[in-house]
Structure formats: C-alpha cells, structure tokens
DSSP file (Angstrom, degrees, kcal/mol; ACC not computed):
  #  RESIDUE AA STRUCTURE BP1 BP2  ACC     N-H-->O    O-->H-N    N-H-->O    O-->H-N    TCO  KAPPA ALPHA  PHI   PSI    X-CA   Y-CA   Z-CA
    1    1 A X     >        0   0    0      0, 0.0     4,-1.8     0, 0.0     3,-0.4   0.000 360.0 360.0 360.0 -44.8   -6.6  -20.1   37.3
    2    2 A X  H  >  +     0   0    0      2,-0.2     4,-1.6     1,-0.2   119,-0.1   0.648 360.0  56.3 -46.4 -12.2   -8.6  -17.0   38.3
    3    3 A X  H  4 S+     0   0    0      2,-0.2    -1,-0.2     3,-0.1     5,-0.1   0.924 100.3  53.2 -64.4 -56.9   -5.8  -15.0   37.7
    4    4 A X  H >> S+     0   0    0     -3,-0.4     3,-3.1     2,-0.2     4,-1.3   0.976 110.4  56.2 -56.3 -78.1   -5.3  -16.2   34.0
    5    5 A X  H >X S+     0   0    0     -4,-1.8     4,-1.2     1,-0.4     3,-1.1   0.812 102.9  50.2 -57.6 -34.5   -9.1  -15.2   33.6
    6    6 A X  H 3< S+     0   0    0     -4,-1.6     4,-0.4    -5,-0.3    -1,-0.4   0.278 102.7  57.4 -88.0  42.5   -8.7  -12.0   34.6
    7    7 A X  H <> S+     0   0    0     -3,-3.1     4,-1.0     2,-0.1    -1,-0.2   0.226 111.1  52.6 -57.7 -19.4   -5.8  -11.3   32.3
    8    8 A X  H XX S+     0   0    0     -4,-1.3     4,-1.2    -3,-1.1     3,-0.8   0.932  99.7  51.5 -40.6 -77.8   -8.2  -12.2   30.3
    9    9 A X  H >X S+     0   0    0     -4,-1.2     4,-1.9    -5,-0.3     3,-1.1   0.928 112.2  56.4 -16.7 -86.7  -10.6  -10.0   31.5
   10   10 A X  H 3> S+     0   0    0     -4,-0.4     4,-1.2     1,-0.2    -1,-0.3   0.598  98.5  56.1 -32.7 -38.3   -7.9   -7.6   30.9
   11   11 A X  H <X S+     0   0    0     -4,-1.0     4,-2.8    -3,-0.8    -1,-0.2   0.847 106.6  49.4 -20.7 -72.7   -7.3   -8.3   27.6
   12   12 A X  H <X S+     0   0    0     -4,-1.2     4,-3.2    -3,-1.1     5,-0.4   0.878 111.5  44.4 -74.1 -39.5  -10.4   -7.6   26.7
   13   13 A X  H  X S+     0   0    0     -4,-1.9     4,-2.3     2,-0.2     5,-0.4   0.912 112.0  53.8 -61.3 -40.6  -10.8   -4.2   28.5
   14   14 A X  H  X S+     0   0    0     -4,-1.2     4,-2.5    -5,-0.2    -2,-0.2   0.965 114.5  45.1 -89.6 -40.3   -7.4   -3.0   27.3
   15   15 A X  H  X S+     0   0    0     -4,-2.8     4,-0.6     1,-0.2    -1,-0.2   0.866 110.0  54.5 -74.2 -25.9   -8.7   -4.0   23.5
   16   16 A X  H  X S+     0   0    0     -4,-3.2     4,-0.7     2,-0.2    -1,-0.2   0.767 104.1  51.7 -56.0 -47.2  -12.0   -2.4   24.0
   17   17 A X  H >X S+     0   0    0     -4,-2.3     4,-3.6    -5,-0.4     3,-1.6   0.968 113.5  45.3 -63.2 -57.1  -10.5    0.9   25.0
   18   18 A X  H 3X S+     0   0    0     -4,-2.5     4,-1.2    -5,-0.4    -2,-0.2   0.709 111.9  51.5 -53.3 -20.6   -8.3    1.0   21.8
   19   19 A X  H 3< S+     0   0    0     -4,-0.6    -1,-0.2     2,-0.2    88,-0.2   0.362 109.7  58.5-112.7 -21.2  -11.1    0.0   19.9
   20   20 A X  H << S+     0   0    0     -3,-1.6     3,-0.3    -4,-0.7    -2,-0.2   0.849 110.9  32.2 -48.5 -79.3  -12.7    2.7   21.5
   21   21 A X  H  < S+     0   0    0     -4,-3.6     2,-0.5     1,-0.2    -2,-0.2   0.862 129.1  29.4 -77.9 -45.5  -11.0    5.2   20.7
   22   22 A X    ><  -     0   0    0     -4,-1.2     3,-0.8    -5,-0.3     4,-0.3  -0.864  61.5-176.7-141.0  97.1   -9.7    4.6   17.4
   23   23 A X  T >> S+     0   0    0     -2,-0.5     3,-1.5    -3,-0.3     4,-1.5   0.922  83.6  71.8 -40.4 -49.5  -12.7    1.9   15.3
   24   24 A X  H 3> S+     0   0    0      1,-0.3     4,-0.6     2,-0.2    -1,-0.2   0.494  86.1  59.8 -71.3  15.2  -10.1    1.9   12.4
   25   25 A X  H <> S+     0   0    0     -3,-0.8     4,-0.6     2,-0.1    -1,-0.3   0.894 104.2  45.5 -82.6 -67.1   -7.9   -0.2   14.4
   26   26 A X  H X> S+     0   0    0     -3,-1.5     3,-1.3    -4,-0.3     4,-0.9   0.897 110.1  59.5 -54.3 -56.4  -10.6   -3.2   14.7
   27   27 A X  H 3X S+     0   0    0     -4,-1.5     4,-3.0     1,-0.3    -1,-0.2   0.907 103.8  45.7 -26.5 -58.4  -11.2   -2.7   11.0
   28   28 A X  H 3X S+     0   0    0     -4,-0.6     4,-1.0     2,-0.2    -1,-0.3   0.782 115.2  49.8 -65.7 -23.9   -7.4   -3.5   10.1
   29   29 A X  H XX S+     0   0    0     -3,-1.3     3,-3.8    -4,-0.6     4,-1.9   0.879 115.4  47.0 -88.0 -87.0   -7.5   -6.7   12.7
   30   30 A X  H 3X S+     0   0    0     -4,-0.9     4,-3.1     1,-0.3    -2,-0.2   0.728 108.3  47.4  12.8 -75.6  -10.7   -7.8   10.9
   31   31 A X  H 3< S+     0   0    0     -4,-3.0    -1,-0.3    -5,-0.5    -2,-0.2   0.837 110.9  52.3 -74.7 -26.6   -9.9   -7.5    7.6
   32   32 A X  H X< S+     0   0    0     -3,-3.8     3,-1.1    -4,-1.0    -2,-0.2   0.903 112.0  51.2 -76.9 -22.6   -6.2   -9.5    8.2
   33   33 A X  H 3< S+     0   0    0     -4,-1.9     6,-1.1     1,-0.2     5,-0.3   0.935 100.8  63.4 -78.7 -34.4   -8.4  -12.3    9.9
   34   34 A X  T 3< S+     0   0    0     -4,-3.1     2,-0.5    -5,-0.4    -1,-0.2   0.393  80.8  90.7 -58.8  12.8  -10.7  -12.3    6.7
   35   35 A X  S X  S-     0   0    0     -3,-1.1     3,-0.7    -2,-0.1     4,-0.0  -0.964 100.2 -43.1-125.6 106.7   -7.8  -13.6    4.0
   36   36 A X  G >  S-     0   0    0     -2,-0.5     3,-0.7     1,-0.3     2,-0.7  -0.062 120.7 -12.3  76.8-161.6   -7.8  -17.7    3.7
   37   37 A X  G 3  S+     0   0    0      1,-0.2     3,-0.4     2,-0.1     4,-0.4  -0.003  99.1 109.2 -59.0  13.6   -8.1  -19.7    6.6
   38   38 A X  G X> S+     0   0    0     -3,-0.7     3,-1.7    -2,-0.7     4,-1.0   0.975  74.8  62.0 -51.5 -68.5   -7.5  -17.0    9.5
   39   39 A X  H X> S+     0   0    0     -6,-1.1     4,-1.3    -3,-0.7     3,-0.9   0.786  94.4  57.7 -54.8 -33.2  -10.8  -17.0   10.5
   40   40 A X  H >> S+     0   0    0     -3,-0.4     4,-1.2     2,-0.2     3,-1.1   0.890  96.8  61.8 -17.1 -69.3  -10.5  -20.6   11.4
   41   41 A X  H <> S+     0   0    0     -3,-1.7     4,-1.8    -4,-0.4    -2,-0.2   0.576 102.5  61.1 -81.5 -38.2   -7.4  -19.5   14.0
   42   42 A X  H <X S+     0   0    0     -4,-1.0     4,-1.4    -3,-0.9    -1,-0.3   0.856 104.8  47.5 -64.2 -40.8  -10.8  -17.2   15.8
   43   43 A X  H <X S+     0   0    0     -4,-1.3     4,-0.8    -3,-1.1    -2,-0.3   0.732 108.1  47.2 -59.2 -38.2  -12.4  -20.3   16.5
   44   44 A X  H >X S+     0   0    0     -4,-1.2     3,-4.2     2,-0.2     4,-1.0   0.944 115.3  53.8 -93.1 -80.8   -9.5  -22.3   18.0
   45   45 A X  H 3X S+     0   0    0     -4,-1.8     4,-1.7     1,-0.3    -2,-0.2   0.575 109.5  41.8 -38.4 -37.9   -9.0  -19.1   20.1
   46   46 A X  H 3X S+     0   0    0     -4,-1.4     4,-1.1     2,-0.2    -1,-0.3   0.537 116.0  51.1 -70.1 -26.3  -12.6  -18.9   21.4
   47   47 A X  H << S+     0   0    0     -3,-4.2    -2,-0.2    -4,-0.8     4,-0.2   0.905 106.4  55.3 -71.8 -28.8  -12.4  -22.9   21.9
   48   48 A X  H >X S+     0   0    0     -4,-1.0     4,-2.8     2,-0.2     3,-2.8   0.945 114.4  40.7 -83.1 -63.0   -8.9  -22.0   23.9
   49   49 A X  H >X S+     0   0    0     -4,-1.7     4,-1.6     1,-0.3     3,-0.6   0.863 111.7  58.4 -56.3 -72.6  -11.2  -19.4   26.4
   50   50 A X  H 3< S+     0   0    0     -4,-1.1    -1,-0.3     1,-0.4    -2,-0.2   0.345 107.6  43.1 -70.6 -44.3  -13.8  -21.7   26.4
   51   51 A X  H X> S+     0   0    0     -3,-2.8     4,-2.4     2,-0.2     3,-1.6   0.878 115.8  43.7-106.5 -66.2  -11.6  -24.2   27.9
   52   52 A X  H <X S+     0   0    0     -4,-2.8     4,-2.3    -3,-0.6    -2,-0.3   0.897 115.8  51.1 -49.0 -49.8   -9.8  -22.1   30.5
   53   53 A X  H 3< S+     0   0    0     -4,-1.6    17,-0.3     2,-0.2    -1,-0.3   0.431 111.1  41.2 -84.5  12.1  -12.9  -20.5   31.6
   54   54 A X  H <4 S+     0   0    0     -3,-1.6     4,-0.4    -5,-0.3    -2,-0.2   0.708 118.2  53.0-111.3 -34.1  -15.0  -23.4   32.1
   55   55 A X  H >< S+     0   0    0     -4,-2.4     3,-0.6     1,-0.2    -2,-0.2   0.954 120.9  35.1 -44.7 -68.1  -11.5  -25.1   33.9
   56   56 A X  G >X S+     0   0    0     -4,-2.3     3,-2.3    -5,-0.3     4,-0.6   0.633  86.2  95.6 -86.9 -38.6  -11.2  -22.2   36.1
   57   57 A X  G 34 S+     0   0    0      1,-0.3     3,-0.2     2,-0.2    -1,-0.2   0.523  76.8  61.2 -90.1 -35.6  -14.5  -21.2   36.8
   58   58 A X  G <4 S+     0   0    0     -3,-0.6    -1,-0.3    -4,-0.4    -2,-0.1   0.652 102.8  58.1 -56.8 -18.7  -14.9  -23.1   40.4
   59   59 A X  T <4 S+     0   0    0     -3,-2.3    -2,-0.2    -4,-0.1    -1,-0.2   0.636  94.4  99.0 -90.9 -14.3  -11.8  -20.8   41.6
   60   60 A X  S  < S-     0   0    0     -4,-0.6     3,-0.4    -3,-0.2    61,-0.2  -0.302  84.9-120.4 -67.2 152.0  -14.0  -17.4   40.7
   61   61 A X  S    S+     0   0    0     59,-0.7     2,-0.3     1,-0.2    60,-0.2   0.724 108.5  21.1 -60.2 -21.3  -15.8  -15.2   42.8
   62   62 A X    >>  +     0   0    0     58,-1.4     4,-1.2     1,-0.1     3,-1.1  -0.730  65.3 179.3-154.9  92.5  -19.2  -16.0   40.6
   63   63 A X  H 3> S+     0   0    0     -3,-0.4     4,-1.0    -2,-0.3    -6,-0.1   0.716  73.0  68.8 -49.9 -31.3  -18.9  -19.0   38.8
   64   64 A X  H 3> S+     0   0    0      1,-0.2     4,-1.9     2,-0.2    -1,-0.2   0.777 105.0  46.6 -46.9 -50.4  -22.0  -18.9   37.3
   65   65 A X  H <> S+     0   0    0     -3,-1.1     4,-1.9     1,-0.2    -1,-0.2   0.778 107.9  47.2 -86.2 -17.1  -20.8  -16.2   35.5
   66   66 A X  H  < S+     0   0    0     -4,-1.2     4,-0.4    -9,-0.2    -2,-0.2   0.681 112.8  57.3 -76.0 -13.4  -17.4  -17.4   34.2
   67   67 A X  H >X>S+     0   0    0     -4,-1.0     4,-2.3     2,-0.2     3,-1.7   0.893 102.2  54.3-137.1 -78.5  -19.6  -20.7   33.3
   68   68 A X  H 3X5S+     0   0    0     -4,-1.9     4,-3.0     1,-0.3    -2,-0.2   0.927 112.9  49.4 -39.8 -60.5  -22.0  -18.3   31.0
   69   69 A X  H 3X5S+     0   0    0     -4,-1.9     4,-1.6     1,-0.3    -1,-0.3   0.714 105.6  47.5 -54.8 -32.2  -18.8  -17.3   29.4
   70   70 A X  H <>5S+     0   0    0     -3,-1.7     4,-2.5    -4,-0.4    -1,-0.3   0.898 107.8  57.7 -77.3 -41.3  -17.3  -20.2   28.7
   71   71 A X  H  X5S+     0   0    0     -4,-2.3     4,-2.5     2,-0.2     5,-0.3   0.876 110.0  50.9 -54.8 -26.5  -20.7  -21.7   27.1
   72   72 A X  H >X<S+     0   0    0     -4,-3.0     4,-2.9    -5,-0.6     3,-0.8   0.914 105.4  50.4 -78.7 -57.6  -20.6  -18.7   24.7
   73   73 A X  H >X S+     0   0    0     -4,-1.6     4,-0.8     1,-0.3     3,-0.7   0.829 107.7  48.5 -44.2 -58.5  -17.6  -19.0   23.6
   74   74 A X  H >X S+     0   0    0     -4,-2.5     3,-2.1     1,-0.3     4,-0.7   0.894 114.9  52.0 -43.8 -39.5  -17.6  -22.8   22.7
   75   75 A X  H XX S+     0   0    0     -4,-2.5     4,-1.2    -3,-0.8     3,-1.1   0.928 112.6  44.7 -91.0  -7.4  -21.0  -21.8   20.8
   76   76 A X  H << S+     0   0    0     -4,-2.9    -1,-0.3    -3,-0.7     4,-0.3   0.349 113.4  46.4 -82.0  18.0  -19.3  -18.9   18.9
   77   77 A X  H << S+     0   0    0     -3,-2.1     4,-0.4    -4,-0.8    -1,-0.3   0.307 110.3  60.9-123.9  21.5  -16.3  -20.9   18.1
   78   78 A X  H XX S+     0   0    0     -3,-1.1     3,-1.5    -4,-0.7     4,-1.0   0.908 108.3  46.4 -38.8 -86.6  -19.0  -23.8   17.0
   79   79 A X  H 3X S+     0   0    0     -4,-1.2     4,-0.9     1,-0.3    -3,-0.1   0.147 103.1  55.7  -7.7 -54.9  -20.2  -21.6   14.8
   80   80 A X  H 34 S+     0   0    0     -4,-0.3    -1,-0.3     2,-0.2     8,-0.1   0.737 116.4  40.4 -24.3 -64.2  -17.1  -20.4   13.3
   81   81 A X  H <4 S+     0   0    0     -3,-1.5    -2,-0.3    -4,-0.4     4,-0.1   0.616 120.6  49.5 -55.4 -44.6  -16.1  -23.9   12.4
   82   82 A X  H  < S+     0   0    0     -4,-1.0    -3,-0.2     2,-0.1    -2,-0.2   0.929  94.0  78.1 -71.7 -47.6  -20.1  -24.5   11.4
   83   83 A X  S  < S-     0   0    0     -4,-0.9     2,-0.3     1,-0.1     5,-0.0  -0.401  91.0-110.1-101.6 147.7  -20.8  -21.5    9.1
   84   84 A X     >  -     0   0    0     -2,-0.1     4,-1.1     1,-0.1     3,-0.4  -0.494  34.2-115.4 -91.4 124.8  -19.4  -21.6    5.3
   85   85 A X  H  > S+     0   0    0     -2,-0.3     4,-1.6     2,-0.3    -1,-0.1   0.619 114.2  55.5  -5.0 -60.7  -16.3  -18.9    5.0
   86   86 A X  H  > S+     0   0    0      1,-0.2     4,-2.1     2,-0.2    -1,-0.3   0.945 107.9  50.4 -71.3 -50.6  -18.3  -16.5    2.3
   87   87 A X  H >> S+     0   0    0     -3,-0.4     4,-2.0     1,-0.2     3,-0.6   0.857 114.1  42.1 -72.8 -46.8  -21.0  -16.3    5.0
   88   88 A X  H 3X S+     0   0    0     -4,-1.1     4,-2.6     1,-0.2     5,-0.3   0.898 117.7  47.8 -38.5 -53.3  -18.2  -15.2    8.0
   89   89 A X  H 3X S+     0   0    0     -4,-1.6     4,-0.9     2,-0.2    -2,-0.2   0.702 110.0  49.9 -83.5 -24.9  -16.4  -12.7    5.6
   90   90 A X  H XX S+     0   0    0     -4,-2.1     4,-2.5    -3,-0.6     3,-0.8   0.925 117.3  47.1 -72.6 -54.3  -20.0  -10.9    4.3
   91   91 A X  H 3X S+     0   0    0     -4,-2.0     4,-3.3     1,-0.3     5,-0.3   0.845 111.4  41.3 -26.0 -60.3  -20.6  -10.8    8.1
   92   92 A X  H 3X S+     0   0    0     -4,-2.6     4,-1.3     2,-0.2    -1,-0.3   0.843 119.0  52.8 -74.7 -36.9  -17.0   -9.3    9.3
   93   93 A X  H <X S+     0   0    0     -4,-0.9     4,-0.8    -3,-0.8    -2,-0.2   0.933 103.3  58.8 -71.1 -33.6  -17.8   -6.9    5.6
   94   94 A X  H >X S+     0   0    0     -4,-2.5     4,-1.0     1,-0.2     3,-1.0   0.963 110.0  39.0 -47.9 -61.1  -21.3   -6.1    7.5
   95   95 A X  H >< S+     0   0    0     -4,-3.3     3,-1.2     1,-0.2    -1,-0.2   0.967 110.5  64.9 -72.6 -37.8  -19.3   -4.4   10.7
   96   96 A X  H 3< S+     0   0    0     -4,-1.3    -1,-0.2    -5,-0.3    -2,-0.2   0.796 103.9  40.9 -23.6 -47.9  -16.8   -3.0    8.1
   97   97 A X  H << S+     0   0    0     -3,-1.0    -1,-0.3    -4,-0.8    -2,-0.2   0.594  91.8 105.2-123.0 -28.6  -19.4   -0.6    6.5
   98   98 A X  S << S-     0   0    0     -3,-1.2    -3,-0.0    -4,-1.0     2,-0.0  -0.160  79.5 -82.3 -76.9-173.8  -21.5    0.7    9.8
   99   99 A X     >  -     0   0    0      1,-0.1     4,-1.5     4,-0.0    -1,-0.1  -0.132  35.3-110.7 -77.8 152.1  -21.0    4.3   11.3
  100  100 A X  H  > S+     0   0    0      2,-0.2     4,-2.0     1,-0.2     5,-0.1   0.881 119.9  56.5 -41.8 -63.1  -18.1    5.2   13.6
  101  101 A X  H  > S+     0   0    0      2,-0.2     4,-2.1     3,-0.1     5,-0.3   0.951 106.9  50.5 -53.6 -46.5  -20.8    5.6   16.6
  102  102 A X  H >> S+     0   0    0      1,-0.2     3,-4.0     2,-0.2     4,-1.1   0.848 110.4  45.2 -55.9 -85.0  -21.9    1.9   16.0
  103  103 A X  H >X S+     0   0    0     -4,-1.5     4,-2.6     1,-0.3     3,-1.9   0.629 114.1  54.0 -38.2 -62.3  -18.4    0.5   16.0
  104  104 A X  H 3X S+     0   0    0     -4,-2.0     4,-1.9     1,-0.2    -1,-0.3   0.788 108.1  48.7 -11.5 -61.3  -17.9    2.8   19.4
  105  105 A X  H <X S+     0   0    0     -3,-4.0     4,-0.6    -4,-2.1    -1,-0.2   0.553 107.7  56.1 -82.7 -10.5  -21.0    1.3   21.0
  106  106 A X  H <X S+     0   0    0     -3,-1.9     4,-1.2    -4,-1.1    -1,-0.2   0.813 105.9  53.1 -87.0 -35.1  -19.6   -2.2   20.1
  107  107 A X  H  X S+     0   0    0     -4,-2.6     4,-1.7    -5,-0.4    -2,-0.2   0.928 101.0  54.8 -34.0 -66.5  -16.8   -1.3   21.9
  108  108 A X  H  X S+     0   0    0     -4,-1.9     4,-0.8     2,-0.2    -1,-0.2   0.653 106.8  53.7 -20.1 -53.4  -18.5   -0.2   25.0
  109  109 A X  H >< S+     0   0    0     -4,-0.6     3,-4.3     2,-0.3     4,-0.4   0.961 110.9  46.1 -84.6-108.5  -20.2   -3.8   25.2
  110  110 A X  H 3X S+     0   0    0     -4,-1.2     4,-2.6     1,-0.3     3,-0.4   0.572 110.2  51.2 -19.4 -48.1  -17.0   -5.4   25.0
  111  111 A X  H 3X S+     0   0    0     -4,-1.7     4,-3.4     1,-0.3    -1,-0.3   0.944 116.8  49.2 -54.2 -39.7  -15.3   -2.8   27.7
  112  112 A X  H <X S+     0   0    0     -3,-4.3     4,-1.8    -4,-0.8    -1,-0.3   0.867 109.3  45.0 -67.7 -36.3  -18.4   -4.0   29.6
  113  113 A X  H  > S+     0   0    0     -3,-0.4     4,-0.9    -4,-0.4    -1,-0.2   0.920 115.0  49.5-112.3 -70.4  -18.1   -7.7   29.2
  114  114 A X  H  X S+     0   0    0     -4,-2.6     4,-2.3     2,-0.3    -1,-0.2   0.796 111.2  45.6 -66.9 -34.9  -14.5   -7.7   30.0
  115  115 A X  H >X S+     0   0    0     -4,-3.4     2,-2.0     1,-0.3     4,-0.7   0.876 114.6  50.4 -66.2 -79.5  -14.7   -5.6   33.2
  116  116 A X  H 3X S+     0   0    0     -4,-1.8     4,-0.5     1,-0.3    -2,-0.3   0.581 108.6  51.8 -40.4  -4.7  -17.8   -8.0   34.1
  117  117 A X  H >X S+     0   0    0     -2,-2.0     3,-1.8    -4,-0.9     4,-1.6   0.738 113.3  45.3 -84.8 -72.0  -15.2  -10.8   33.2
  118  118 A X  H << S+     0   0    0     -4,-2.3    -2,-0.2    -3,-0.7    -3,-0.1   0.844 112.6  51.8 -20.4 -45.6  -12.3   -8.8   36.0
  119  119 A X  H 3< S+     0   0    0     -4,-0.7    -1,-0.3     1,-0.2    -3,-0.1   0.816 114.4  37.8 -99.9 -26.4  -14.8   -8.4   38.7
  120  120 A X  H <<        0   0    0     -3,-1.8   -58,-1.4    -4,-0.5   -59,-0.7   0.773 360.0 360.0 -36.5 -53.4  -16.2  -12.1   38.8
  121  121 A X     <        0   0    0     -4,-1.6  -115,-0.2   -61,-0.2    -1,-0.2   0.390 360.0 360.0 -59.4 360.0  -13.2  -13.7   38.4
C-alpha cells in the first residue's frame, strides 16, 4: 500500500510541475470541474485518498504524516459535500482571477506537499 501512496505522491509532484510551468493549464481543469455537479466528483476523489492513506499509513516510513494527510483530505472533501455549489464555484473564480506568480507559488506548495508525501511514504 505504500507504494500506491507514493504514486500518489507522484501524481501530485508530476501535476505540480505542469502547473508550474504553465498556470493556464490548472485554469482549464478548474473551470471543467466548475459546470453542474463536477465538483461533487472532487470530493469523492479526496474521500478515495483519504481512504487509501489512512489504510496504508501503518506500512510508511512516517505514519504520522501519511495520517495528517489523510485527515485533511476527509475534511476537504467534507467540505466539498458541506459548502453550497455558488459558494465552491466563487471560490475556484477567486483562484481564476490572481496573478501568474500567485498561481506559480501555489504550485510550489503542492510540489512540496507531494514530495513530502514520496519521502514518507
């Protein structure tokens, strides 16, 4: 099961680099997840990690931290599920609108988050 989480891990770094490099990319993912019930379909995905990394997390080098990860995810795909549609979609219009550098630096954070996922696991 440590394996799957760092493909994971992987994932996330390989979508962080792209995201990296070219912001308008994230945009375009974004904006298809913002039309009808998509955003829903983020939530079940974040429940899905949630589930794997909290399953898996005794087979990691630092459980503690694959543990942290899985608690977020469940409360951001709570959350998802909790918070009314218009209020997700001004949000996801909120990252739309910032600067190139912002979107960059969000990147970063992700790259970071995903290696810290790789190197735990």
């Amino acid at each position: 099961m440590d394996t799957v989480i760092k493909i994971v891990g992987i994932i996330f770094v390989f979508f962080a680099i792209v995201f990296l490099l070219k912001p308008a990319v994230m945009n375009r993912i974004m904006e298809f997840f913002k039309k009808g019930k998509r955003l829903y379909f983020v939530g079940l995905i974040r429940f899905a990690l949630a589930i794997i990394f909290l399953v898996g997390a005794n087979e990691c080098k630092r459980p503690w931290v694959i543990i942290v990860f899985g608690i977020l995810f469940i409360m951001s795909g709570l959350l998802i599920f909790m918070m009314r549609p218009e209020r997700l979609k001004a949000m996801i219009e909120w990252y739309q609108k910032q600067w190139v550098l912002l979107l960059r630096v969000f990147a970063v954070i992700a790259l970071a988050f995903g290696a810290i996922i790789i190197y735990s696991a």
